[in-house]
C-alpha positions in Angstrom: -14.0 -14.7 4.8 -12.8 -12.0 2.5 -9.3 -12.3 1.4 -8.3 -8.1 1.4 -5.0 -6.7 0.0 -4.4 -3.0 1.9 -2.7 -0.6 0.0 -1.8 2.7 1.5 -0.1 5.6 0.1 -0.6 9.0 -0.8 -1.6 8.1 -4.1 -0.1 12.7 -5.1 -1.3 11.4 -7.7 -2.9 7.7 -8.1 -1.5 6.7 -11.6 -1.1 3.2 -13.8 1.5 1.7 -11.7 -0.9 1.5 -8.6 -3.0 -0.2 -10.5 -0.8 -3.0 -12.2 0.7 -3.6 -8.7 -2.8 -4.4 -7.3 -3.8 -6.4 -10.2 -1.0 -8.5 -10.0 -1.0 -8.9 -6.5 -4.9 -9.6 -6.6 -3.4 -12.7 -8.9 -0.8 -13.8 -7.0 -2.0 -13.5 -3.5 -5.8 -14.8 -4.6 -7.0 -11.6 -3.1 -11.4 -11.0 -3.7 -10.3 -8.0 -3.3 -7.4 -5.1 -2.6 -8.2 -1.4 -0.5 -6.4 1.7 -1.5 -6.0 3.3 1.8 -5.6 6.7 0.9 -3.8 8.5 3.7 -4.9 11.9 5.2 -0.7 12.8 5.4 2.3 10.4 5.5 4.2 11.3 8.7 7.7 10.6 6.9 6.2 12.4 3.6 6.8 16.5 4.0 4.0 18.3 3.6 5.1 20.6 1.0 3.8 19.3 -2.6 1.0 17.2 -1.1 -2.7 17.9 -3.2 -5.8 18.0 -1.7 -6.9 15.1 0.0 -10.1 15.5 -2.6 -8.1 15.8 -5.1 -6.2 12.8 -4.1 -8.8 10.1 -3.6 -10.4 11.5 -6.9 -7.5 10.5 -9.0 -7.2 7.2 -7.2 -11.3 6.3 -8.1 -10.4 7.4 -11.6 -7.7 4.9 -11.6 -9.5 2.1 -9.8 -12.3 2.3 -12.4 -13.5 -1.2 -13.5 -11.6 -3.5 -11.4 -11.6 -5.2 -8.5 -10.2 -2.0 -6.3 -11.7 -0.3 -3.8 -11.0 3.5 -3.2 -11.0 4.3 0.7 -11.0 6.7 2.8 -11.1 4.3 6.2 -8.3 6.6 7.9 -10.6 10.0 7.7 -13.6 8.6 8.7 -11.2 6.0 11.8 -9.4 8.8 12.7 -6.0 7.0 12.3 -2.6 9.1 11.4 -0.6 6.0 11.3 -0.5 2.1 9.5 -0.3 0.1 13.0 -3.5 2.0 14.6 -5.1 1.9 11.0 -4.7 -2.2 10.8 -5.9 -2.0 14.5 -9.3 -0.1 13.6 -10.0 -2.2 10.3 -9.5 -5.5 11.9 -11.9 -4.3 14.5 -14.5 -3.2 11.8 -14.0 -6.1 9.7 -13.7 -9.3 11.9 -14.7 -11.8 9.1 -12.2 -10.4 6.2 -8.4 -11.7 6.4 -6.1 -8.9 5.7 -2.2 -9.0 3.8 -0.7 -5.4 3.7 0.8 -4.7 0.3 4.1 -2.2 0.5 6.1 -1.5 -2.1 9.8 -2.6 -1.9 10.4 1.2 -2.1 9.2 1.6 1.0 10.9 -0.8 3.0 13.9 0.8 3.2 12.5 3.1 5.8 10.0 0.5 7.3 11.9 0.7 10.7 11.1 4.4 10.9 7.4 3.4 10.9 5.3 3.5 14.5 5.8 0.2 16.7 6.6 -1.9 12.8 7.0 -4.9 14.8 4.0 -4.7 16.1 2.8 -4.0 12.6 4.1 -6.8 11.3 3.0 -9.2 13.8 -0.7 -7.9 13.1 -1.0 -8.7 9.2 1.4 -10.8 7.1 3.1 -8.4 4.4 3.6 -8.4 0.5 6.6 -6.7 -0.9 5.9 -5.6 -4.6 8.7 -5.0 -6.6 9.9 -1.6 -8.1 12.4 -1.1 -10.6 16.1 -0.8 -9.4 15.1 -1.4 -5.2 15.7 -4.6 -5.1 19.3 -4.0 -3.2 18.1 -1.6 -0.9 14.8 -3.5 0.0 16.9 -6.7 1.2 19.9 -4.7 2.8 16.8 -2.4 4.7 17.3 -1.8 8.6 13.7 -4.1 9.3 15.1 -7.2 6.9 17.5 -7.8 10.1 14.7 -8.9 12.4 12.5 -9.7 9.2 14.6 -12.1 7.4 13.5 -14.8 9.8 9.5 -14.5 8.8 10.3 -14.6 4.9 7.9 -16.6 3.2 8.3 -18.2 -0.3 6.4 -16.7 -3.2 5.8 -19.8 -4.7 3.8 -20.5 -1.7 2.0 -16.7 -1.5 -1.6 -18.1 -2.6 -1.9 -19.9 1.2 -0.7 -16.5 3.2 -4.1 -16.8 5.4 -2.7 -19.9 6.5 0.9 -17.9 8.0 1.6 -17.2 11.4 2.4 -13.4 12.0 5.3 -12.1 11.3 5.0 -12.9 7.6 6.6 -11.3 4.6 7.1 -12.5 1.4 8.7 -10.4 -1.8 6.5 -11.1 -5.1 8.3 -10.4 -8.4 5.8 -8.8 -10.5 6.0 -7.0 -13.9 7.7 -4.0 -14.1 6.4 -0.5 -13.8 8.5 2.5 -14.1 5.7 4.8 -13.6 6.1 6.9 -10.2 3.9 10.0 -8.6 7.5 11.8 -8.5 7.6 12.2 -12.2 4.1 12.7 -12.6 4.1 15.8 -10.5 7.4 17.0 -11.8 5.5 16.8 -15.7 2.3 18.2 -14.6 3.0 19.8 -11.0 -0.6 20.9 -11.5 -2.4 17.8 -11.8 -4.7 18.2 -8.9 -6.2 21.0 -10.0 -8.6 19.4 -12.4 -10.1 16.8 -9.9 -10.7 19.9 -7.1 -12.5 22.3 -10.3 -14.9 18.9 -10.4 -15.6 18.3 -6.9 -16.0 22.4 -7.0 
């Protein structure tokens, strides 16, 4: 079986921190391999500022070059809006692969506004990466209170095909300050030379 880290984000754009995330979790989880599920439209992410979908994927296959990352676009083709049916579909479509969802811990402040996340969470264990400066928030977050009975040790993360669902565990990996927010805010153009390509 295929040991398969899911990433999914917007990836407005994809950029270096994506990447060192996935390649340290790849290490520390003992993935083959880790999906970058980019999403058709966040339902919690306004729509305002969003770049093309093509425009999006693009950036994350430019980012994804050479390593062992695959660029998907499972929730077009699926027809899924949001992560629970997504996990559904793919663990239909891929019976033999074992699947971890990778969040970062910037996101699990809001992870109880997420469709049926306990049912989420009893469908795939879960990987917190770290962010800079989230630390606080991610362990004081709403879902921790009915979480923070599953937490798994990170010492241990290497045998998470072995955990019962609900699993999380919180992996401390290097540092990366580098977010889509300030990329956008430098360059709020950015997209435009991915759509002039695929033009």
């Amino acid at each position: 079986m295929a040991r398969i880290g899911l990433l999914g984000g917007s990836f407005n754009p994809a950029h270096r921190g994506h990447r060192r995330i996935s390649l340290a979790a790849h290490r520390a989880l003992a993935l083959d391999e880790v999906w970058w599920l980019v999403s058709p439209g966040n339902p919690l992410k306004p729509k305002k500022g969003m770049a093309p979908y093509e425009a999006r994927i693009a950036s994350a296959r430019e980012i994804a070059r050479r390593a062992p990352i695959d660029v998907s676009d499972f929730e077009i083709r699926a027809g899924t809006r949001y992560t629970v049916d997504t996990l559904a579909a793919i663990k239909r479509r891929y019976p033999h692969h074992e699947f971890i969802w990778l969040m970062g811990e910037d996101t699990l402040p809001d992870f109880h506004k997420w469709k049926n996340w306990r049912k989420l969470a009893a469908t795939v264990p879960i990987a917190v990466l770290a962010r800079p400066s989230y630390d606080d928030d991610a362990r004081a977050a709403r879902a921790m209170g009915w979480l923070r009975g599953f937490v798994r040790p990170a010492a241990k993360a290497k045998n998470w095909t072995e955990w019962r669902v609900p699993a999380i565990t919180f992996l401390r990996l290097p540092p990366d300050p580098t977010s889509a927010t300030s990329l956008r805010a430098s360059d709020p153009y950015w997209y435009r030379r991915f759509t002039s390509a695929e033009e």
